[in-house]
Every structure is written in C-alpha cells, then in structure tokens.
C-alpha positions as CSV (number, residue, x, y, z in Angstrom):
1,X,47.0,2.7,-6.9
2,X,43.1,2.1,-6.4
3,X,43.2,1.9,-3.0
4,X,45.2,5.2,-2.6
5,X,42.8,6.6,-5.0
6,X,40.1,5.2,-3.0
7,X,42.0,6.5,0.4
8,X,42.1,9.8,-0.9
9,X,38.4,10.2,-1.7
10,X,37.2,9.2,1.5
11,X,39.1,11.4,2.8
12,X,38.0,14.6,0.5
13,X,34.4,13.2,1.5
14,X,35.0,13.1,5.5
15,X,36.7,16.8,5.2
16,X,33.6,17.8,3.3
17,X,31.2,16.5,5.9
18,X,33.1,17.8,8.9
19,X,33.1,21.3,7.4
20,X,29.1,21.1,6.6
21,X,29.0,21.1,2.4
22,X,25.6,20.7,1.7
23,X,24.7,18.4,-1.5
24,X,27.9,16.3,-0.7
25,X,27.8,12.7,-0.8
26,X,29.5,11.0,2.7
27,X,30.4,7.3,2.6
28,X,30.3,6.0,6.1
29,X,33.7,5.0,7.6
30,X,32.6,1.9,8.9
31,X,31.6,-1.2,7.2
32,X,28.2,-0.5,6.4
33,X,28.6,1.3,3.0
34,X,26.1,3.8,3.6
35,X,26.0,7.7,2.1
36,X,24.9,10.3,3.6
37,X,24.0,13.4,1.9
38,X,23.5,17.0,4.4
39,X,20.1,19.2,3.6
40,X,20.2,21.9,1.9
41,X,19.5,23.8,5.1
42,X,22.3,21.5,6.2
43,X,20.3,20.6,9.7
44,X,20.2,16.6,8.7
45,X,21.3,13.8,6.8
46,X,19.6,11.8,4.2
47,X,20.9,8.1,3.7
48,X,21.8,5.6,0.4
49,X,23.7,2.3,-0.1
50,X,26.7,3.0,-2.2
51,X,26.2,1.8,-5.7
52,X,28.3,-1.2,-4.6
53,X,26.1,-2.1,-1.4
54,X,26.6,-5.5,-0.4
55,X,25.8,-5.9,3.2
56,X,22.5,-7.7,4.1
57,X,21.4,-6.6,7.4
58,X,20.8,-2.5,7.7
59,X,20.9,-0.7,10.2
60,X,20.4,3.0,9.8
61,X,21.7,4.9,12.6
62,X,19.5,7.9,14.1
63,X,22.6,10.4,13.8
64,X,25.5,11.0,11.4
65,X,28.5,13.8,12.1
66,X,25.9,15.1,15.3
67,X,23.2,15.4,13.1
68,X,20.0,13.7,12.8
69,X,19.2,11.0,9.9
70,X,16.1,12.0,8.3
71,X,15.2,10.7,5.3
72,X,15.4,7.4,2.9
73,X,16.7,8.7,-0.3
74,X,14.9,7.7,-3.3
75,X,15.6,3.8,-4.9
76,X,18.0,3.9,-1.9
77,X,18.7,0.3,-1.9
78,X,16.8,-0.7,-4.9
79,X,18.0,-4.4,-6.0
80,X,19.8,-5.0,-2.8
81,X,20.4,-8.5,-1.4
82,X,19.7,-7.3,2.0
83,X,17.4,-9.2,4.5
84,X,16.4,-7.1,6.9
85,X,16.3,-2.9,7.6
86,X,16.4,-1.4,10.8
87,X,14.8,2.2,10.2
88,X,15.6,4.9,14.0
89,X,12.8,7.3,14.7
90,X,15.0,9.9,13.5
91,X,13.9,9.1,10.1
92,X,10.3,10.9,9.2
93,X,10.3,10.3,4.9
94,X,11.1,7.2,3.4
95,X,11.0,8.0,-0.8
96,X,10.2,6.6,-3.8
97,X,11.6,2.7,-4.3
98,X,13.5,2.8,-1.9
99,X,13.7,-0.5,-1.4
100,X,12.1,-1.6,-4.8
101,X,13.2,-5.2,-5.5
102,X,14.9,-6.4,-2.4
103,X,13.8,-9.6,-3.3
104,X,15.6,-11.1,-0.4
105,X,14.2,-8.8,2.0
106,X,12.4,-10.4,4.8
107,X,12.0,-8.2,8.2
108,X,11.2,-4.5,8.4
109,X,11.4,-2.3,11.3
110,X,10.1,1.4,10.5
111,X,9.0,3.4,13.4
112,X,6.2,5.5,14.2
113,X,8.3,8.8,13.6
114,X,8.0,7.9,9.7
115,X,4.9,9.9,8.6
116,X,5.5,9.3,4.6
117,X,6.2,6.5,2.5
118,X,6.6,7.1,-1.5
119,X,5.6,5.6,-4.3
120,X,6.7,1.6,-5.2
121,X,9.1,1.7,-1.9
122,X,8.7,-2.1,-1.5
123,X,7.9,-3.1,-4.6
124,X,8.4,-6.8,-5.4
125,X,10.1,-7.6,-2.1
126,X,9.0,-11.1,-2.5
127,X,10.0,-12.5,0.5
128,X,8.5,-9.9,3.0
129,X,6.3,-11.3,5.0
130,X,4.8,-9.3,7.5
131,X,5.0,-5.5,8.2
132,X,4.3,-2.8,11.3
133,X,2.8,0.5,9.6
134,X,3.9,3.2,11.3
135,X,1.4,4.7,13.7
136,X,1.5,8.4,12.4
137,X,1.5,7.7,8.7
138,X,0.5,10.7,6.8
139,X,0.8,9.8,3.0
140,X,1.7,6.1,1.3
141,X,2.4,5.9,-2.3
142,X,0.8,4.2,-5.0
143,X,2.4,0.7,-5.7
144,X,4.1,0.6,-2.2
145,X,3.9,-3.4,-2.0
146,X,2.9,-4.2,-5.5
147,X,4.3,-7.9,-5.9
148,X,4.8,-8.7,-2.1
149,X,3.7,-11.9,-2.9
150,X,4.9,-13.3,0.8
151,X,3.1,-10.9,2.3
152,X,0.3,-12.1,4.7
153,X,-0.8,-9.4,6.9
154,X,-1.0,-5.9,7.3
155,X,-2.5,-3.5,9.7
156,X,-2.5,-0.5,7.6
157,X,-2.1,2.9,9.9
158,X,-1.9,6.5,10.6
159,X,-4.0,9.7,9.2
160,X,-4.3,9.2,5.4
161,X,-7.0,9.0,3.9
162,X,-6.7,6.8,0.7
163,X,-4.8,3.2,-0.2
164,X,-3.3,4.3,-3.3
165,X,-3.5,2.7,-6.8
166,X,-2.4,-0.9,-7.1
167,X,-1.1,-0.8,-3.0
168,X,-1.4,-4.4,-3.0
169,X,-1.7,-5.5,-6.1
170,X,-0.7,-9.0,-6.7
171,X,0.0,-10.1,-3.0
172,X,-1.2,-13.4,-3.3
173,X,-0.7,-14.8,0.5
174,X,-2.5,-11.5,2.0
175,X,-4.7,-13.1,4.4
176,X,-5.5,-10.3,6.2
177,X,-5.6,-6.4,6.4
178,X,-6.9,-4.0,8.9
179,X,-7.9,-0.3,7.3
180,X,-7.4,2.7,9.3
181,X,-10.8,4.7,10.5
182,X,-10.8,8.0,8.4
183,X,-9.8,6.5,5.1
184,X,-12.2,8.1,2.0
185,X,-10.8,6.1,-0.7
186,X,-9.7,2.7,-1.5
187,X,-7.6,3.1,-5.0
188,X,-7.7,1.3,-8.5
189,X,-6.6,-2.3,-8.6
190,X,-5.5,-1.7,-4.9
191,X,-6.2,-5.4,-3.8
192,X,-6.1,-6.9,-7.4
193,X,-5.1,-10.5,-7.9
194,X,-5.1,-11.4,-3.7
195,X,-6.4,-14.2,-3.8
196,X,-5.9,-15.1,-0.2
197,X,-7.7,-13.0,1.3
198,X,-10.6,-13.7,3.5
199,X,-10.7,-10.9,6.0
200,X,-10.7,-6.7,5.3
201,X,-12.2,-4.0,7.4
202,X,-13.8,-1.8,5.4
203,X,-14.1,2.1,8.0
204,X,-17.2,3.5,8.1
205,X,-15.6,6.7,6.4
206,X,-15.4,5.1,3.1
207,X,-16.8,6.6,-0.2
208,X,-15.0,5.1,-3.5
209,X,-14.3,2.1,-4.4
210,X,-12.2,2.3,-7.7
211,X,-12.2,0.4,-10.5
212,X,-11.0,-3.3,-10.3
213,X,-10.6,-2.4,-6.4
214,X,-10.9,-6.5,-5.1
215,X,-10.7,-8.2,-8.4
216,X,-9.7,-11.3,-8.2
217,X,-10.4,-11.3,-4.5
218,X,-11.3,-14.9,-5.0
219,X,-11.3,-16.3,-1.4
220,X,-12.7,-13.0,0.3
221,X,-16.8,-14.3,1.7
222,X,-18.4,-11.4,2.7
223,X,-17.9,-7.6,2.7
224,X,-20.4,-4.8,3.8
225,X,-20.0,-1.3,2.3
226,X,-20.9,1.5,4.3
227,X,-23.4,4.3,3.5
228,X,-21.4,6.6,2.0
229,X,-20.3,4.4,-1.0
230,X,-22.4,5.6,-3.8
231,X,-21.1,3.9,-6.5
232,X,-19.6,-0.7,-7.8
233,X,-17.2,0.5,-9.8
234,X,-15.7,-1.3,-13.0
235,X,-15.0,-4.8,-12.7
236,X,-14.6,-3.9,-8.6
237,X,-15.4,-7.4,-7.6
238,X,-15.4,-8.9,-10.6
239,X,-14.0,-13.1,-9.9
240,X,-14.7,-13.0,-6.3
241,X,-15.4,-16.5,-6.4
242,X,-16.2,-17.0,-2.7
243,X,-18.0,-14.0,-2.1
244,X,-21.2,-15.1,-0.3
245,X,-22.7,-12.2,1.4
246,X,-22.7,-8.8,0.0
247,X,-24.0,-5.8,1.7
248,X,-24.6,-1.9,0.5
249,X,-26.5,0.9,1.7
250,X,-29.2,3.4,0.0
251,X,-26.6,5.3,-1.0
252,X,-25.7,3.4,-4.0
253,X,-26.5,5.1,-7.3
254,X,-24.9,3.3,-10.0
255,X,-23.6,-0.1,-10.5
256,X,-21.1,-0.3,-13.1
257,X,-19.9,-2.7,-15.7
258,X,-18.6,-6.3,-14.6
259,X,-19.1,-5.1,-10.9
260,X,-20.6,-8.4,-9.6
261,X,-19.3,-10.9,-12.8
262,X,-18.2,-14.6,-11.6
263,X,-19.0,-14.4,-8.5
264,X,-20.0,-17.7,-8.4
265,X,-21.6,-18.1,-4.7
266,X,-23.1,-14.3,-4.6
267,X,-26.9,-15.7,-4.6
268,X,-28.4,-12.5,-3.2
269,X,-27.2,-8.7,-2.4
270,X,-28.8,-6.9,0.7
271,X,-29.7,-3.3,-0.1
272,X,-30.1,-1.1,3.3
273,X,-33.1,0.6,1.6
274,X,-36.4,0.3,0.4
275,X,-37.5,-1.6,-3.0
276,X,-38.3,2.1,-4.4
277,X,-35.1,3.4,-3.9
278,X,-33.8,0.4,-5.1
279,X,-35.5,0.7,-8.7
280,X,-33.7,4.1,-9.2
281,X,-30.6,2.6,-9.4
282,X,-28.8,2.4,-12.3
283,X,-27.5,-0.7,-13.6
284,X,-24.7,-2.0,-16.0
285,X,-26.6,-5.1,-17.8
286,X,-23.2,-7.0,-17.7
287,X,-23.8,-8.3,-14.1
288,X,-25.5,-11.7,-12.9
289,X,-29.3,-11.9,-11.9
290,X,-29.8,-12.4,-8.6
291,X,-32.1,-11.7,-5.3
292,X,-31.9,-8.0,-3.9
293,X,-33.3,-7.9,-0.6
294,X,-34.6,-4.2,0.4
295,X,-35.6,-3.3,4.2
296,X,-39.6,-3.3,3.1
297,X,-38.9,-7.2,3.0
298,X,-39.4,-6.8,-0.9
299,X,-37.4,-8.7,-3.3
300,X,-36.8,-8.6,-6.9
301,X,-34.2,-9.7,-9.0
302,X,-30.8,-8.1,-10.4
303,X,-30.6,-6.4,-12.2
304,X,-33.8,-4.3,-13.1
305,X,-32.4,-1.3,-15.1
306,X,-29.9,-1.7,-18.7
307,X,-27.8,0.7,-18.8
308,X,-24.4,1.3,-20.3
C-alpha cells in the first residue's frame, strides 16, 4: 500500500513538473533524492534534499526538466551525512544554512557562477577542510563557517566588501586566509577564537575593524593596518598572545577598551605619524603600557591619554 501511495505521488509530482506548475515540489526520479521547486516566473529550478536525504556524495546537476538549476534552497541539506557537494555553474545563490551542520562534510566544489552565499550556509561543518571561494562573489552571510573547526585555509574572493559578523568564528585550524582587495569592513568576532592562525592579508581598502575582530588570535605575530583604519575597536585584539609587531597609520583616533590586553609579546606599537599627532589620540586606560614609535623618531609610552 505505501509504495503505491508513494508510486502515485511521484507521479502527480512528474505530471506537475512536465506541465510547468510553479511552487511545486519535484522529487528527482533517480536515486539522488533531490527536489526541485520551478520559479515563480517558472524559467528555473531551485534544489533541496528530501526530508529523508540519505545519500553522501551530491551532485547537483546544471539542468532539471530543460531548465536551468539555479539556486540552493534554504537549510537545503541542513544535518545531512553527506561528504562531499558538487555545485554546476548553473547555480548563481546558494541560501541561508544550506548546508548548516553537515558535520561529515569534507570537499566543496562551488563555481565561479555562484555570486551569493547566505547567512550560516556552512555552519559547523566540522570536517571541511579547505574551500575555493567563488571568483565573482558578490555578498557572503554572516556566520557562513562559524565552527569549521577543520578548516585551514581560505582565499576569500569576489566583489564584496565586508567579512560578515562571526565568518570565522571559532575555526581553530585556520592557518591561513587571503582577503580580497576592495573589502571596507572586517565584521564583529569575525576571526574570534582562531587560534591558528599566523598569516592574514589585511587590503589596503580597509576601514573598520569591529569589535572582538582577532580575539583570541593567539598565534597571529604581526599585522599592519592600513591608513584608513581610524579606530582598535573593543577587545579587537584582545589575547593575541603571539602578536609581536603591530603597525597603524595616523589615521587612528581612538583606541578602545581591551584593544591591546594580553598580548603578552606586543613590546612596542609603530604609529605612521608624528609624536603630536600621536598625543591627540584617545585612549581606553584598560590597555598595557608600552613603546609607541612615531616617524619624528620620538617615543613615549602607552598609553598617554584616560579615557572611557
């Protein structure tokens, strides 16, 4: 009886495909127990695992019914045991946790045609190691590889201009990520708790660094900020054990609470700008004493100025 039941759906859900219904759900003949859902404007498909998804190797194909695959619906395969995801350049969004908790996930493939990833899409994949951004990346949400704790590199790409809050937060094998040129912003607790990293481009373009930004960065040795960074933020390298050489230009106005605390081997800050300018900075007394080194070859100590 449940198999004629289950005969008879799949049928009603073919029919419905073939004729074009828009909003209806299409199970995928095959093996592979994806859905497919036509557009509204009923020009292209967007793709799930059924609720029942069991297979462990996907591989989303760039056409369904003669029309093109374009999106990743949202918490598509949330939970899944899958180990690897094979994503065709027909598919341009990829949305909101979609693959959120795949802890068994391993290899990614997403090409270059994908221009937005949403919010928490590989959260706590634990096992994903390594991972190919898409060259024309347009928008990446906040929490996209919170808990990637596998993770070890990432060459972050495309036309956005932010890492969003808490990106990275808690990927404790990061060794190593390379920032696109053109990116303003660097989001709240975006590199919290990576402990291993050591290496991080940081583009000329940059202008914020928010709060708690590389806490916790604790084997990171050396990071120069570019001129149009005006502000430390809270706590923004706060435990950066390792951090050695520290380097910020004139355009700094404020230094905030716990920006600089335990940072055990930070002896000295360089400040691209004279010991004048220097004094007009403001400065959160919760932050070590140490040598600032000004471009007039003055020095005086850290910090000068109490202020909450």
């Amino acid at each position: 009886m449940k198999n004629k039941f289950l005969a008879t759906f799949a049928a009603a859900c073919a029919f419905a495909c073939a004729v074009g219904l828009s909003g209806c759900s299409c199970i995928d003949g095959g093996s592979s127990g994806l859905i497919y859902n036509l557009s509204k404007d009923k020009t292209y498909y967007t793709v799930r695992g059924a609720d029942a998804f069991t297979g462990k190797k996907v591989k989303i194909p760039a056409t369904h019914n003669k029309l093109p695959v374009k999106e990743i619906e949202k918490y598509a395969f949330e939970n899944c045991e899958i180990t690897s995801v094979t994503v065709p350049d027909s598919v341009t969004f990829i949305d909101n946790g979609a693959f959120k908790g795949c802890e068994s996930l391993t290899t990614v493939t997403i090409p270059d045609s994908v221009t937005q990833m949403g919010e928490r899409v590989f959260y706590g994949c634990k096992k994903l190691s390594s991972l190919k951004m898409p060259a024309n990346l347009e928008a990446l949400g906040n929490n996209a590889f919170n808990g990637c704790t596998a993770l070890t590199e990432v060459k972050v790409a495309g036309t956005y201009t932010a890492i969003g809050e808490k990106t990275f937060y808690g990927c404790t094998a990061l060794k190593k990520v390379t920032l696109p040129d053109g990116l303003l912003t660097i989001g709240m607790d975006a590199f919290n708790g990576c402990r291993a990293l050591t290496e991080i481009n940081i583009p000329d373009t940059l202008t914020k660094l928010e709060n708690r930004a590389f806490y916790e960065c604790s084997s990171i040795k050396s990071v120069y900020l570019p001129d149009g960074i005006t502000e430390l933020s809270l706590s923004v390298f706060e435990h950066c054990d390792a951090l050695e050489s520290l380097s910020i230009g004139k355009g700094v106005t404020d230094i905030r609470k716990y920006a600089l605390v335990n940072c055990s081997f930070l002896e000295e800050i360089t400040f691209r700008g004279t010991i004048a300018e220097w004094e007009s900075v403001r400065i959160n007394q919760d932050n070590k004493y140490m040598t600032v080194r000004c471009t007039d070859g003055e020095t005086t100590t850290f910090p000068p100025i109490v202020v909450e």
